[in-house]
C-alpha positions as CSV (number, residue, x, y, z in Angstrom):
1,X,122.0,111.6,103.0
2,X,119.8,110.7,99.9
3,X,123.5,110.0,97.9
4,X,124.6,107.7,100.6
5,X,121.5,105.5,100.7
6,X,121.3,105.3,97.3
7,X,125.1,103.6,97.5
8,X,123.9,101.3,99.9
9,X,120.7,100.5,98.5
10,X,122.8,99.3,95.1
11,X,124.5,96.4,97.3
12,X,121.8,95.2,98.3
13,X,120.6,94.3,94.7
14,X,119.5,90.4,94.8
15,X,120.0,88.2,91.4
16,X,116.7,86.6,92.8
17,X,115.0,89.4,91.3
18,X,115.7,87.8,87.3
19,X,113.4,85.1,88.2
20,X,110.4,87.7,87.9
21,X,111.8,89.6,85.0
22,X,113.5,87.9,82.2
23,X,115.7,88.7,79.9
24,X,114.6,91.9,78.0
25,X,111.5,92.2,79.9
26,X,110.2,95.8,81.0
27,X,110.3,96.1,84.8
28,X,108.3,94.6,86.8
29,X,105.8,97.1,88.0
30,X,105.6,98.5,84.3
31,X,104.2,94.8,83.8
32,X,101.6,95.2,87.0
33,X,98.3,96.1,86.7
34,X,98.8,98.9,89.0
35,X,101.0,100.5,90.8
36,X,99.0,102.6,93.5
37,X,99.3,106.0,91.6
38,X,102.3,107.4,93.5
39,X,105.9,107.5,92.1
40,X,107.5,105.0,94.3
41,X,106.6,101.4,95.0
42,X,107.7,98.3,97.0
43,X,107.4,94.6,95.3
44,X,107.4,91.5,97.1
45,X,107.4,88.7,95.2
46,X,107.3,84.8,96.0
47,X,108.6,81.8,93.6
48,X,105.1,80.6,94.3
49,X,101.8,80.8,96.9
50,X,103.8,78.1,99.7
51,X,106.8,79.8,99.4
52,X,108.3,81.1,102.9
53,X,111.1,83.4,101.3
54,X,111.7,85.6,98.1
55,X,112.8,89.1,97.3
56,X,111.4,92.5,98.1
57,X,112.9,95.8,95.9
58,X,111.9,99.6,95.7
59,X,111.1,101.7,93.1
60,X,111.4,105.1,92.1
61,X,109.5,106.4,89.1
62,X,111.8,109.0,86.9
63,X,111.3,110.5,83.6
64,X,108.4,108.2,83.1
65,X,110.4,105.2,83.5
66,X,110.6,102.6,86.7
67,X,114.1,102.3,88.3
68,X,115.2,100.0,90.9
69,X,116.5,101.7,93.7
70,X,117.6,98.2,95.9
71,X,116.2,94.8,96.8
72,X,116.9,92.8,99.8
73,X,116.0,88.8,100.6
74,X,112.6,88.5,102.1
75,X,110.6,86.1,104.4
76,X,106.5,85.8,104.1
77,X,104.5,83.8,106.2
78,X,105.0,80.2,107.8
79,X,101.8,78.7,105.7
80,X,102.5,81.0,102.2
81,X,100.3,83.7,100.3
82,X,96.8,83.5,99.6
83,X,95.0,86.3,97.9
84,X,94.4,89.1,100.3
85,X,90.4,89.6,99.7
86,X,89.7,86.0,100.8
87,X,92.3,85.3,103.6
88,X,91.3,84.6,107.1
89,X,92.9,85.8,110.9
90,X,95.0,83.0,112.4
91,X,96.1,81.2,109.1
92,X,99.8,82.4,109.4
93,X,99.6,82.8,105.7
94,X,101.0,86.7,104.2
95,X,97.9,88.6,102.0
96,X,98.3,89.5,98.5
97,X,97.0,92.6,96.9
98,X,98.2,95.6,96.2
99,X,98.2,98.6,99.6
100,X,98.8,101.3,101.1
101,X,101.7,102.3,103.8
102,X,99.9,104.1,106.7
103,X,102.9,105.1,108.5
104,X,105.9,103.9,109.8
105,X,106.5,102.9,113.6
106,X,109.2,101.8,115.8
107,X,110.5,100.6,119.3
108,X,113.8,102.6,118.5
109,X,113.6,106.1,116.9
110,X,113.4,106.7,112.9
111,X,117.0,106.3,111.9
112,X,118.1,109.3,110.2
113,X,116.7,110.9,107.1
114,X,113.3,109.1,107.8
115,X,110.6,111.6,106.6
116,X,107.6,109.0,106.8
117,X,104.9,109.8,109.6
118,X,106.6,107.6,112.6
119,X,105.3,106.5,115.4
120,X,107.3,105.5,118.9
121,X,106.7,102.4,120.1
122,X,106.0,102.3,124.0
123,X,105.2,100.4,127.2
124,X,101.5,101.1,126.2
125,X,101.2,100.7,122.5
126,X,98.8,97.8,121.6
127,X,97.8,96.1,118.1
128,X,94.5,95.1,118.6
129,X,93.6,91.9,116.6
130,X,90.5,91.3,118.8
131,X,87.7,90.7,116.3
132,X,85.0,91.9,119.1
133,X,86.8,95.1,119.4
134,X,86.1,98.3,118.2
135,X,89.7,98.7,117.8
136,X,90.0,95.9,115.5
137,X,92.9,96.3,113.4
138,X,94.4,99.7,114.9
139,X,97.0,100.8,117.4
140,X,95.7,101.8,120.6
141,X,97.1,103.4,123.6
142,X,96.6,102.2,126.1
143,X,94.5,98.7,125.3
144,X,91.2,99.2,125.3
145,X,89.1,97.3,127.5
146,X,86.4,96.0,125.1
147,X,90.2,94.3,123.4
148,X,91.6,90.9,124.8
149,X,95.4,91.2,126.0
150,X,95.4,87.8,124.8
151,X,94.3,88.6,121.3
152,X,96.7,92.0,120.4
153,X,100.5,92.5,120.1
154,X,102.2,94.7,122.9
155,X,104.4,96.1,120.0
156,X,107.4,96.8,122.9
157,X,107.8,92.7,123.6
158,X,108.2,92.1,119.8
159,X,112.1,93.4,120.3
160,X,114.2,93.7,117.2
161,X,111.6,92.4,114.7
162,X,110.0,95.6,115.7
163,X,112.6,98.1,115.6
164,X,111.5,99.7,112.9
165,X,108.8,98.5,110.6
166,X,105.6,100.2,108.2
167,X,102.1,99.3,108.1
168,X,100.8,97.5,105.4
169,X,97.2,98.8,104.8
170,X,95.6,95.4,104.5
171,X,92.3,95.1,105.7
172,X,92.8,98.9,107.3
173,X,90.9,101.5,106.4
174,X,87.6,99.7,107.0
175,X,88.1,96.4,108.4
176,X,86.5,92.9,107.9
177,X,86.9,91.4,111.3
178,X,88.0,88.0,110.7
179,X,90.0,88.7,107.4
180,X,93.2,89.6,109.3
181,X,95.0,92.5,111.8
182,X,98.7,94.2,112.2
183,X,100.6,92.8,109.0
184,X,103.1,94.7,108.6
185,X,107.0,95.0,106.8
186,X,109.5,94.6,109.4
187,X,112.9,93.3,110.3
188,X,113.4,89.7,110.4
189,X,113.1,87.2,113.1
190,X,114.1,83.2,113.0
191,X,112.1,82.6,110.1
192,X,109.1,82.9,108.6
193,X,106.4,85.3,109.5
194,X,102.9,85.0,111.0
195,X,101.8,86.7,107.7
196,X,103.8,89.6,107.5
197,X,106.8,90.9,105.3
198,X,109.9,90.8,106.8
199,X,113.4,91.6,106.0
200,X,117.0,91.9,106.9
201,X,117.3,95.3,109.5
202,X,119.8,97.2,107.4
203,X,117.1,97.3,104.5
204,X,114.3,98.0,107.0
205,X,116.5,100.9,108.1
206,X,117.3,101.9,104.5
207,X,113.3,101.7,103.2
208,X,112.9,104.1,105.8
209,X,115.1,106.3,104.9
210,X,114.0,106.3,101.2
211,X,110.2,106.3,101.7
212,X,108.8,109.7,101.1
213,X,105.0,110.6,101.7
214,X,105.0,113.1,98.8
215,X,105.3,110.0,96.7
216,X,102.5,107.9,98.0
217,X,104.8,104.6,98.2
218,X,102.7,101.8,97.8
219,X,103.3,98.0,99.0
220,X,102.8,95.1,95.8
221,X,102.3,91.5,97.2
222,X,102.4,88.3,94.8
223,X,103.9,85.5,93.4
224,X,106.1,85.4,90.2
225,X,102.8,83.7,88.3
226,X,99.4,81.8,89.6
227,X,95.9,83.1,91.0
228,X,98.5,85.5,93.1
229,X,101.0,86.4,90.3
230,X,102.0,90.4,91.4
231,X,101.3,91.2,87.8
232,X,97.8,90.8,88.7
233,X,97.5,94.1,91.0
């Protein structure tokens, strides 16, 4: 299965990518400041901080050296990037920074070959973004009382933008109420995002099936230069 990705994954190569490395320049996260430790990383990169659209790719580390192993087109959100640590809930804006991938989760199953911790999507599954909540920030199941319908996503009524996605670990493991909830990379919608990463659903699909937890994939956010330049993190 690996092989076959791997085919895919090299058609999906975007020229958009040159714009962050020129000519003769190392690859891109050999020029970051760091690369979350593990041997396999996801960029997303922006022309610049009000920019709707740009590129993500994936990386494999081998024999000490970065490799690409495919980039897809990418949307960000409807007001830009602004730098993760100082971003606020409700500014439709994607956060910068450098994070985690929790786990990956879906309406439909794990398309095949997915090894990433996956979770089903159901009639009950909840993202709380309720800043009062204990559950700030977290799937729940069922919605918890003390968390406003009105302020979480019912992950079943987002349809095909949530077919398959992975959670970003902005502002996860111990959330600052206010700073932002459920940003994720998932598959495309109309346009641009409510601070999310999204892309195209055949490289959703094809992340998935190249993500592996023994290599701690990581998730790099940024611009090609700036305040919010990905060579920052």
């Amino acid at each position: 299965m690996r092989s076959g990705v791997t085919a895919v994954l090299s058609v999906l190569t975007s020229a958009a990518l040159l714009a962050v490395a020129p000519a003769g320049a190392a690859p891109l996260p050999d020029r970051m400041a760091d690369t979350g430790g593990g041997s396999q990383l996801i960029t997303a990169v922006a022309p610049r901080a009000g920019s709707t659209t740009g590129t993500v790719t994936w990386w494999d580390r081998r024999d000490g050296r970065w490799v690409e192993a495919g980039s897809t087109p990418a949307r960000f959100g409807a007001n830009g990037l602004v730098e993760g640590a100082s971003r606020k809930q409700g500014t439709n804006t994607t956060p910068t920074g450098l994070y985690d991938l929790p786990y990956a989760f879906g309406i439909k199953a794990a398309p095949r070959g997915t090894t990433y911790k996956y979770r089903p999507a159901r009639q009950n599954s909840w993202w709380c973004q309720d800043v009062r909540s204990r559950s700030y920030n977290r799937w729940t199941e069922p919605r918890p009382a003390d968390c406003r319908a009105t302020e979480a996503e019912h992950l079943v009524s987002y349809g095909n933008r949530y077919a398959h996605a992975l959670v970003i670990g902005f502002n996860y493991r111990k959330p600052v109420h206010g700073r932002g909830a459920g940003i994720f990379l998932h598959v495309n919608g109309r346009g641009a995002t409510a601070g999310c990463v999204s892309v195209p659903a055949d490289a959703m699909r094809l992340i998935l099936q190249w993500a592996e937890p023994a290599q701690r994939p990581h998730i790099a956010v940024g611009t090609v230069s700036g305040g919010t330049a990905i060579t920052r993190y």
